[in-house]
TORROSE-505133 format. One record per residue: residue in three letters; residue number from 1; chain; x, y, z of N, C-alpha, C, O in turn. Coordinates in Angstrom, 3 decimals, decimal comma, m for minus. Last residue first. Layout:
% residues N
[rec 'ALA'; NUM; 'A'; [X; Y; Z]; [X; Y; Z]; [X; Y; Z]; [X; Y; Z]],
...
***
This chain:
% residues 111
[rec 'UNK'; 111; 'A'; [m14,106; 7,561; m11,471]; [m15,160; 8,819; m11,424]; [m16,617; 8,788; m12,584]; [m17,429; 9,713; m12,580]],
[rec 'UNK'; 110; 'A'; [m12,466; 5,792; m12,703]; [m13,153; 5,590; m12,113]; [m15,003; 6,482; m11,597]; [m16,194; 6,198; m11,478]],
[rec 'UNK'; 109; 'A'; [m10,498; 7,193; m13,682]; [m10,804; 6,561; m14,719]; [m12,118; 6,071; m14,294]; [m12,966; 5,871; m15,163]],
[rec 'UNK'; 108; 'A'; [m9,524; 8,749; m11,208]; [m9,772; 9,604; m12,185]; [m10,928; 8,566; m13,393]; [m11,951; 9,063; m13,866]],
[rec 'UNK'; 107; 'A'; [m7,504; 6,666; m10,182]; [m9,166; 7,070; m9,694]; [m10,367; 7,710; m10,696]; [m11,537; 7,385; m10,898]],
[rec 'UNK'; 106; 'A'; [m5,684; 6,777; m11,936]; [m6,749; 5,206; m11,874]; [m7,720; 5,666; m11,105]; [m8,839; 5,170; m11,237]],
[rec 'UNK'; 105; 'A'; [m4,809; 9,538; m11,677]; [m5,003; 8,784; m12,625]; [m6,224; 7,736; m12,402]; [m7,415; 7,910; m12,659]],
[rec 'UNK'; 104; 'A'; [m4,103; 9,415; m8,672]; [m5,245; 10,296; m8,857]; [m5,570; 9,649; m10,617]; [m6,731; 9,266; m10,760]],
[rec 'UNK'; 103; 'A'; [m2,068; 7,688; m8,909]; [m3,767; 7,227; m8,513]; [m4,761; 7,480; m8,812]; [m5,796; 6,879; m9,100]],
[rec 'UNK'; 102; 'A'; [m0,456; 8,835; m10,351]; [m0,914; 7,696; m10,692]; [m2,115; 6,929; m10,685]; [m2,788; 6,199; m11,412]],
[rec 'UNK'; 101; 'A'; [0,335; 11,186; m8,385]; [m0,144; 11,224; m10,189]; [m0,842; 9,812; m10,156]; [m2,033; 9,874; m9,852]],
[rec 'UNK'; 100; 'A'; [1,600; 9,353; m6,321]; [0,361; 10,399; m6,331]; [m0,708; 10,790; m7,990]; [m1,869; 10,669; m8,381]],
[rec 'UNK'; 99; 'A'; [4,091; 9,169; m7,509]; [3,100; 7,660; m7,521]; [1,610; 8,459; m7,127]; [0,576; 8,092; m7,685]],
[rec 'UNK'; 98; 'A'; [4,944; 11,281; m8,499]; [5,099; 10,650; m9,707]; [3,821; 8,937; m8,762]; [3,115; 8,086; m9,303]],
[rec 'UNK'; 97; 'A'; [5,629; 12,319; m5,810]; [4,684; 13,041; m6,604]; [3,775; 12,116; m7,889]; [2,579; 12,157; m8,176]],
[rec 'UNK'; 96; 'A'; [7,314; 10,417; m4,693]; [6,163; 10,929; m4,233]; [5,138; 11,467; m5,122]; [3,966; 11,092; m5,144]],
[rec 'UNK'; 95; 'A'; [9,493; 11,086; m6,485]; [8,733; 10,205; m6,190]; [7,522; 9,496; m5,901]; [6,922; 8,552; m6,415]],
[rec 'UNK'; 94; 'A'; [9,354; 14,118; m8,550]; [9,277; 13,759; m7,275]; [8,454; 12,162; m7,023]; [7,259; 11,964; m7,245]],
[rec 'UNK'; 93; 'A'; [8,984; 15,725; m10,672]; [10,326; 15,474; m9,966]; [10,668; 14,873; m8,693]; [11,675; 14,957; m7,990]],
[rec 'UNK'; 92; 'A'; [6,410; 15,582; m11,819]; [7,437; 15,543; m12,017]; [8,802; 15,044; m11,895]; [9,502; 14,314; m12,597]],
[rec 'UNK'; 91; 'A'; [4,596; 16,768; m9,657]; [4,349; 15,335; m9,972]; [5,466; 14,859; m10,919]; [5,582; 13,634; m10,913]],
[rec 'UNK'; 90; 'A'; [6,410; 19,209; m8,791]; [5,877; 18,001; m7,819]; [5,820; 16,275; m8,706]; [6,464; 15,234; m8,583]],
[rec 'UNK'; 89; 'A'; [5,862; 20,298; m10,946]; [7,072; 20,447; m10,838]; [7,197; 19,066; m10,079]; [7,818; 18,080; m10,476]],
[rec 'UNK'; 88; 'A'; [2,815; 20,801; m11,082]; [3,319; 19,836; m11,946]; [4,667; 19,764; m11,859]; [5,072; 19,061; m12,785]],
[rec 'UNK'; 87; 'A'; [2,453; 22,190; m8,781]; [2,201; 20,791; m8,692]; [2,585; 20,151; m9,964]; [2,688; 18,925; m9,951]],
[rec 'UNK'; 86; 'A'; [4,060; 24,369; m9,395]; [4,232; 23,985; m8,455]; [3,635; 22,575; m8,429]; [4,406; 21,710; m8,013]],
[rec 'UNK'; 85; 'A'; [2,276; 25,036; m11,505]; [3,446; 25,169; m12,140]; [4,219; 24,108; m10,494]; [4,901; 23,121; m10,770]],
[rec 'UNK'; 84; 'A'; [m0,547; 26,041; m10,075]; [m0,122; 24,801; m10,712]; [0,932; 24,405; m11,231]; [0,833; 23,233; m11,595]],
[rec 'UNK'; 83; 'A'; [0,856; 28,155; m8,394]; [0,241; 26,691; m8,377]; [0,449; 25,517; m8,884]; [1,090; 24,507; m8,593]],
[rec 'UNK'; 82; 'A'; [1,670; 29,741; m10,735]; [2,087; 30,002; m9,913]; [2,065; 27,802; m9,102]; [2,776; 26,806; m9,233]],
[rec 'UNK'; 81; 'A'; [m1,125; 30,235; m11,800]; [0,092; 29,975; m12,395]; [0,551; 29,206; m11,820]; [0,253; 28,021; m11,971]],
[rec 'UNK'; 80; 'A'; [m3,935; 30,625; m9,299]; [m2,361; 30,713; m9,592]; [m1,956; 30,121; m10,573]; [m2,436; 28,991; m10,493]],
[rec 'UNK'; 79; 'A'; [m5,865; 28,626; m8,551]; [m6,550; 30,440; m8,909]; [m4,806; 30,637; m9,314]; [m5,059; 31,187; m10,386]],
[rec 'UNK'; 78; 'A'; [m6,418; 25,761; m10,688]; [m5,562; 26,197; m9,897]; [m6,264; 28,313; m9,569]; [m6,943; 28,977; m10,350]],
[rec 'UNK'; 77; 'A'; [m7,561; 21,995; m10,896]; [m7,792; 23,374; m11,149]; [m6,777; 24,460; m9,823]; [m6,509; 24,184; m8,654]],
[rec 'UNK'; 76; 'A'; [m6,643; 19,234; m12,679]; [m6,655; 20,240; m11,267]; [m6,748; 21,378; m11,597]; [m6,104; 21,861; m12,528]],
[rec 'UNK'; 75; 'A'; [m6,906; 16,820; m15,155]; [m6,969; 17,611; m14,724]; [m7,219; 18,068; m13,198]; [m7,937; 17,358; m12,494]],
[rec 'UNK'; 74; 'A'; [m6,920; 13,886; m16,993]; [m6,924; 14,615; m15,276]; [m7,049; 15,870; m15,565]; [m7,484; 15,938; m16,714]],
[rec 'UNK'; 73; 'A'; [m6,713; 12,326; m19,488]; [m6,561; 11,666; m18,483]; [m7,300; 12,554; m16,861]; [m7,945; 12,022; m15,957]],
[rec 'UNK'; 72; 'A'; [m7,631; 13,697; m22,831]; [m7,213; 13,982; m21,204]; [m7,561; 12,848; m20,403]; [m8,675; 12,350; m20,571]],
[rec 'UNK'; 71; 'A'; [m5,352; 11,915; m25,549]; [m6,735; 11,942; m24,718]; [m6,391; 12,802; m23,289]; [m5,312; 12,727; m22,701]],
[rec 'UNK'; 70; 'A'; [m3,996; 12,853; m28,543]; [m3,995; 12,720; m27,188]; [m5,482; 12,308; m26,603]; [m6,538; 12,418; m27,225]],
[rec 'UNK'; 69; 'A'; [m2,569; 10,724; m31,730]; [m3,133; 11,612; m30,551]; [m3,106; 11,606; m29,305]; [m2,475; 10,749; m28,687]],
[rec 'UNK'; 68; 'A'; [0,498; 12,488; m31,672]; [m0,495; 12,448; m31,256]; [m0,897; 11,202; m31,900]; [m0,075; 10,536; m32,530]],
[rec 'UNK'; 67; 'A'; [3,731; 12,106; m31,552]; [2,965; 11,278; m30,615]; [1,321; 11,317; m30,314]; [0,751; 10,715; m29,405]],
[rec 'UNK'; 66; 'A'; [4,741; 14,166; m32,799]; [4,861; 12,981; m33,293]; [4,445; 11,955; m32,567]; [4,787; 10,828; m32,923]],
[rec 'UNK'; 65; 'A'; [3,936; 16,481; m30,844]; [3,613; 16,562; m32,448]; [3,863; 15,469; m32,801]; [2,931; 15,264; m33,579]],
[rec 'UNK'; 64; 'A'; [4,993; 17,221; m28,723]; [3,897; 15,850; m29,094]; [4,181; 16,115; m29,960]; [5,393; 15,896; m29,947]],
[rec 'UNK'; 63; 'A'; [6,639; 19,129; m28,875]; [7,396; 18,102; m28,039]; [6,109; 16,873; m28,035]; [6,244; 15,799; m27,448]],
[rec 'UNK'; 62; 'A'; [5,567; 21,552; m30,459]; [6,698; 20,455; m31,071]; [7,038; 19,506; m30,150]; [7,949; 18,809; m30,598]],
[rec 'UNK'; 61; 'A'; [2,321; 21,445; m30,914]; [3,060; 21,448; m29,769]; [4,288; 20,818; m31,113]; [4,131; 20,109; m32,107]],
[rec 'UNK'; 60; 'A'; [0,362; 20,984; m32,839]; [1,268; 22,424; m32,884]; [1,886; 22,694; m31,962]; [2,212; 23,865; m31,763]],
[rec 'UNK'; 59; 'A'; [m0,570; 19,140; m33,962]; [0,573; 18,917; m33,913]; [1,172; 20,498; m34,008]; [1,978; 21,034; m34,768]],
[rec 'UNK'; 58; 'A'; [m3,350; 18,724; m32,785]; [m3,486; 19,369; m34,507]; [m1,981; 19,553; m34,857]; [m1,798; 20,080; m35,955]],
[rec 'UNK'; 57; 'A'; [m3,099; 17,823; m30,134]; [m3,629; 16,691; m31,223]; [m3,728; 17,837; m32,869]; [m4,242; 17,416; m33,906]],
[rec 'UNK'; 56; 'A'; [m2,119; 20,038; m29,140]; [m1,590; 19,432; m28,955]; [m2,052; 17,863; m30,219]; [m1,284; 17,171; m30,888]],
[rec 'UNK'; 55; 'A'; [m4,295; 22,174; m29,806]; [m2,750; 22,549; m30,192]; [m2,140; 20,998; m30,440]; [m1,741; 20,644; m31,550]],
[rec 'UNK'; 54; 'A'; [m6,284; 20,768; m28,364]; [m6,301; 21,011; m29,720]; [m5,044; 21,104; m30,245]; [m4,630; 20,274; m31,054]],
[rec 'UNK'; 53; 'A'; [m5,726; 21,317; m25,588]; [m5,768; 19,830; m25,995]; [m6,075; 19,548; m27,861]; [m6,075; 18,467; m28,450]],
[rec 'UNK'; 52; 'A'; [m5,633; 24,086; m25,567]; [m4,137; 23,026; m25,704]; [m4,452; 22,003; m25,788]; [m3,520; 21,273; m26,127]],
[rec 'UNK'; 51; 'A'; [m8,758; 24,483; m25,806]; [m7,413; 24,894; m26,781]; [m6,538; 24,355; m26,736]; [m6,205; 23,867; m27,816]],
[rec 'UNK'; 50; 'A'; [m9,722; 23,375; m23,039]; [m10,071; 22,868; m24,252]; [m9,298; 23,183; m25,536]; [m9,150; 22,271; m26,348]],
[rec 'UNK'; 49; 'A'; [m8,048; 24,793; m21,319]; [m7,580; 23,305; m21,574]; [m8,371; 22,830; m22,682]; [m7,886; 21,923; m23,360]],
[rec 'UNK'; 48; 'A'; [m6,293; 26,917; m20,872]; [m7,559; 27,086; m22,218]; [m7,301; 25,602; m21,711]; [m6,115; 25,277; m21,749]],
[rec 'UNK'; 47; 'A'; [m4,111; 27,823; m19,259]; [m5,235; 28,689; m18,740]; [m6,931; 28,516; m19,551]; [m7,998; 29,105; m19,378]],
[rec 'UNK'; 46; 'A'; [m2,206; 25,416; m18,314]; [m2,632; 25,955; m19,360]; [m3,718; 26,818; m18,380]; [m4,051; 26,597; m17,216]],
[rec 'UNK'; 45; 'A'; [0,571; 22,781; m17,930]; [m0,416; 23,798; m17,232]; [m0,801; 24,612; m18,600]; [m0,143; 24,607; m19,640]],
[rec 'UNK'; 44; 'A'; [1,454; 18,903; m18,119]; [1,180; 20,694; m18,600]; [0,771; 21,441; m17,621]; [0,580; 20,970; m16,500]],
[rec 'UNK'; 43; 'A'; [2,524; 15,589; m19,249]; [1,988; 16,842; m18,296]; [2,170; 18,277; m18,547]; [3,114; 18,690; m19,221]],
[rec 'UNK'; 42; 'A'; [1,728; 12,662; m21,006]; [2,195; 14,196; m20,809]; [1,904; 15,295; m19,967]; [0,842; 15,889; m20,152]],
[rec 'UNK'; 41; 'A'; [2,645; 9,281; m20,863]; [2,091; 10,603; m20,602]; [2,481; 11,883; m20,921]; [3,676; 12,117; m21,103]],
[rec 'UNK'; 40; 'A'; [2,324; 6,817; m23,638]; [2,966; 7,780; m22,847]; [2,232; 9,167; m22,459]; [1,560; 9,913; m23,171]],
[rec 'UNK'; 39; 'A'; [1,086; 5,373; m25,897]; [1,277; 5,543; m24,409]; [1,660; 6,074; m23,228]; [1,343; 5,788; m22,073]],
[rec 'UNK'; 38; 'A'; [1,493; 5,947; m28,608]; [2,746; 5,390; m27,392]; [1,803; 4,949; m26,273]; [2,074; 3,835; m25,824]],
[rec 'UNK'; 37; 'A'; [m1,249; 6,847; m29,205]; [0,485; 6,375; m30,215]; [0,762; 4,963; m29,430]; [0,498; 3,763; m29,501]],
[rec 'UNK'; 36; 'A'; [m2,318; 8,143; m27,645]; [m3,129; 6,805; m27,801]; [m1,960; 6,375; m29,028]; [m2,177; 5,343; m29,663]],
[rec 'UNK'; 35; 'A'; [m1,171; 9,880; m24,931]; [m0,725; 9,681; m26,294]; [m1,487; 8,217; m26,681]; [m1,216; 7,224; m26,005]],
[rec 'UNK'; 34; 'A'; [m2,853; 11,127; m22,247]; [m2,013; 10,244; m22,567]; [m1,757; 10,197; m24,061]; [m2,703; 10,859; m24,487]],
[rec 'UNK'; 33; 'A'; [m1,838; 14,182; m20,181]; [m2,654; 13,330; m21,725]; [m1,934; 12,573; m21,359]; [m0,930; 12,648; m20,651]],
[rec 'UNK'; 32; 'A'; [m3,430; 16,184; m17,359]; [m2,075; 15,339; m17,635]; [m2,903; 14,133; m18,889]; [m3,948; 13,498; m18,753]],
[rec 'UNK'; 31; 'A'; [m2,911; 19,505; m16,112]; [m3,786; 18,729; m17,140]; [m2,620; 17,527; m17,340]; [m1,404; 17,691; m17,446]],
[rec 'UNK'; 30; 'A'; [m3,561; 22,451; m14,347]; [m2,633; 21,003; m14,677]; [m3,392; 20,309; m14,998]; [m4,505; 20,227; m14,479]],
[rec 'UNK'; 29; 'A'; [m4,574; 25,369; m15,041]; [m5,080; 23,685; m14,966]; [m3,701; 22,726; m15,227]; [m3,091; 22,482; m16,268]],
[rec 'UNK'; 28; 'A'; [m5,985; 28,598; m13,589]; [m5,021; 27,718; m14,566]; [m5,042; 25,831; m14,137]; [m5,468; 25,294; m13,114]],
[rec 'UNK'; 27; 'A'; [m8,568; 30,638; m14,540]; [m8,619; 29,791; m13,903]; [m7,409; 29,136; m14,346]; [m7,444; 28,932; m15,560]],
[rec 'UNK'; 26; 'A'; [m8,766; 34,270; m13,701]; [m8,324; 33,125; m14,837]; [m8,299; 32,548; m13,480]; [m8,183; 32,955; m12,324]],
[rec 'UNK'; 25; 'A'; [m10,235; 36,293; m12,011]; [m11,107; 35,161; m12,896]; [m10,485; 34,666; m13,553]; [m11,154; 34,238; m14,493]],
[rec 'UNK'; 24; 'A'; [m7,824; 38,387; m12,943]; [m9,056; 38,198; m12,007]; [m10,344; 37,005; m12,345]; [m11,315; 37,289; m13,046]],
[rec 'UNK'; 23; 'A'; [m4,862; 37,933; m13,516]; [m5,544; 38,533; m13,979]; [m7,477; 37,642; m13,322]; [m7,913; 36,498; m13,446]],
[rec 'UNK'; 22; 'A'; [m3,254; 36,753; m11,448]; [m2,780; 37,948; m12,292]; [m3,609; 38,644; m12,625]; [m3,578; 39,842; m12,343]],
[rec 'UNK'; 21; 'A'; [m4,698; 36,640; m8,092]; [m4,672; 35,680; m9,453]; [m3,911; 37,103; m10,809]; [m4,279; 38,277; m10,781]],
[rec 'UNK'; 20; 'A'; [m4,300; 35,917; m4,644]; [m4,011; 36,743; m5,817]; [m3,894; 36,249; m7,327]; [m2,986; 35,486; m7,656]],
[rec 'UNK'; 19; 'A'; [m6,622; 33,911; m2,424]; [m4,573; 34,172; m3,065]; [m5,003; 35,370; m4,086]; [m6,203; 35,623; m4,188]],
[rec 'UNK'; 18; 'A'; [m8,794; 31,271; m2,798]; [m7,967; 32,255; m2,472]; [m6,361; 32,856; m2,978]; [m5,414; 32,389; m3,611]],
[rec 'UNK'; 17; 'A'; [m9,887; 29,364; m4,356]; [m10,176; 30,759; m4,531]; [m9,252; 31,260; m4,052]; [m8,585; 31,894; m4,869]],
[rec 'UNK'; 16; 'A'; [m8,205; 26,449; m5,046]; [m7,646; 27,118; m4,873]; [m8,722; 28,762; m5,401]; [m8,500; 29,294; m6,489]],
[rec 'UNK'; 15; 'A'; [m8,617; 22,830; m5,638]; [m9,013; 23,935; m6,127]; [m9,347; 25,083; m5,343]; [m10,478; 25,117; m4,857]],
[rec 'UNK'; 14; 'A'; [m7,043; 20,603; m5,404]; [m6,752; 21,300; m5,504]; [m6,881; 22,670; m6,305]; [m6,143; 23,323; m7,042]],
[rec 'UNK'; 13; 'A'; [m8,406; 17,591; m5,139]; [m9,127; 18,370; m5,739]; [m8,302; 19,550; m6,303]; [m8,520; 19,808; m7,487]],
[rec 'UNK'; 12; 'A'; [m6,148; 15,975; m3,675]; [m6,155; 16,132; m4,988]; [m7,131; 16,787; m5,408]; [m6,960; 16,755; m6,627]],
[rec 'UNK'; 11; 'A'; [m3,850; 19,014; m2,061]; [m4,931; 18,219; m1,678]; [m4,982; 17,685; m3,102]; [m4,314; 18,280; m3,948]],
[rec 'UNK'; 10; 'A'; [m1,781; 20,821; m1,382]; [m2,561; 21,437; m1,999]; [m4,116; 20,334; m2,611]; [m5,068; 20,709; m3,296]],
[rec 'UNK'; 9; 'A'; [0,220; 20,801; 0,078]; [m0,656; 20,706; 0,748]; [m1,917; 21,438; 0,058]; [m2,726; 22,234; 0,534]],
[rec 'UNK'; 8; 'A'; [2,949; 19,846; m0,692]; [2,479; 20,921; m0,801]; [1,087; 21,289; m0,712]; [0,728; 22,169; m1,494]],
[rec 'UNK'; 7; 'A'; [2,573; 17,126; m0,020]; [3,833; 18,098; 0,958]; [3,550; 19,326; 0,011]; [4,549; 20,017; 0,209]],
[rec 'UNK'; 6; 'A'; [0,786; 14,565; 1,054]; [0,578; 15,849; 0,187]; [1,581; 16,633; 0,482]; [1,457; 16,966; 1,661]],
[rec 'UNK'; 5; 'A'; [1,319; 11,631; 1,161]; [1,748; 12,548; 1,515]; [1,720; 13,790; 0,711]; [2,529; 14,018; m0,188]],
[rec 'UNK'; 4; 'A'; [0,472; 8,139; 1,000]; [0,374; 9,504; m0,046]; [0,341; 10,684; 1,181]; [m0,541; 10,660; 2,040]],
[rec 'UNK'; 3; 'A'; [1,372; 5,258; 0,872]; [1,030; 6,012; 1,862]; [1,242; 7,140; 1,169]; [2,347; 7,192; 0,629]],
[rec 'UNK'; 2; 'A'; [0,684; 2,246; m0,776]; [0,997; 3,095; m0,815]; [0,687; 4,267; m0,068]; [m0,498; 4,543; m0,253]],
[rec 'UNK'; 1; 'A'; [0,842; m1,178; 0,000]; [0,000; 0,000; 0,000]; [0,887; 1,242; 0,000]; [1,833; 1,257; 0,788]],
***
């Protein structure tokens, strides 16, 4: 069993009114595709998730472009940049983070 430790205590709903937002009412989103190619994941932040999931399957990302298509897997909603740039650094670079992703994944499929 896996013991999940939030260390930036931003929970998996992690949806965030409070704080200062640049611009007043953007909402930003860690969003995580899978590639129906490969298989392989991809993680992001965006302020359009219905637009970058376009960019990304019409090959105007250069780091998919040879792996579409995509499907969304997740998403988190963020009131910060800032945030979410912070939890995708997390699910990223971090053990912890990278088996957290996972669940919230297989839960996600569940919902």
């Amino acid at each position: 069993m896996v013991k999940l430790v939030d260390t930036l205590g931003l929970g998996p709903s992690a949806v965030r009114l409070a704080g200062p937002s640049p611009v007043p009412g953007t909402v930003y989103f860690l969003y995580i595709l899978r590639s129906l190619k490969d298989g392989k994941l991809y993680i992001g932040v965006t302020n359009n998730i219905d637009k970058r999931l376009k960019q990304h399957n019409n090959g105007n990302t250069k780091s998919t472009k040879f792996r579409r298509p995509f499907i969304l897997l997740y998403k988190e909603s963020f009131s910060t940049r800032s945030e979410a740039m912070k939890r995708e650094w997390h699910f990223k670079n971090t053990g912890e983070g990278n088996k957290l992703m996972r669940v919230l994944i297989d839960d996600a499929k569940f919902a």
